[in-house]
N, C-alpha and C positions, 0 to 999 in steps of 0.2 A: 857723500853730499846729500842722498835723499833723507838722511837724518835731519838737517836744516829747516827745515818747513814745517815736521813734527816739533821737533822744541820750541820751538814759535809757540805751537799751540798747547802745548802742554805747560810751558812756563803761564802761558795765558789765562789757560785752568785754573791752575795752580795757585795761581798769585793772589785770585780771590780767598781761596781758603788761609792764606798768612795773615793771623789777627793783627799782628801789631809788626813796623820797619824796622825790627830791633837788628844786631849781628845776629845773634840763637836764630834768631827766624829766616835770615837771609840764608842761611849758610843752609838751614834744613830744605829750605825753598829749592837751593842749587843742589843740594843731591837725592832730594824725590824726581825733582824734573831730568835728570840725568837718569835713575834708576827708572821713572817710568816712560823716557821715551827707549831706553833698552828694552824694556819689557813690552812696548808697544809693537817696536821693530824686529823680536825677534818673533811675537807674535806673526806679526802680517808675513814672515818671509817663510814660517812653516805652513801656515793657510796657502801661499802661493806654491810653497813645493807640493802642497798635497794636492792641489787641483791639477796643476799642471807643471811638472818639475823640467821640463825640456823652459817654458819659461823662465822658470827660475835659474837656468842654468845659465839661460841667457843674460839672466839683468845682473847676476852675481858672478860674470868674467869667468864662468866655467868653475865654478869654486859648487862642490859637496856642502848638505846643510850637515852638519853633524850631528 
């Protein structure tokens, strides 16, 4: 669920850079915003294992970063 609140903001980015409402553009829109809020999230959750990984152990249900 803490994905929710980043695509918010990255569709939000995002949306300004789509020149025109066309389908080609919607559909590119839906999966940059998808490939960069992954790439946002898996950023932040190796920045948190690397500071403090008992953290991250904790907000990730005891799950290993791989």
């Amino acid at each position: 669920a803490a994905h929710f609140p980043l695509i918010i903001f990255v569709k939000f980015v995002l949306w300004r850079l789509v020149p025109a409402e066309t389908d080609a553009w919607m559909i590119a829109h839906y999966a940059a915003s998808v490939a960069m809020t992954v790439a946002v999230a898996a950023l932040g959750a190796a920045v948190i294992f690397r500071i403090s990984p008992h953290l991250y152990g904790l907000l990730a249900g005891g799950r290993r970063l791989v």
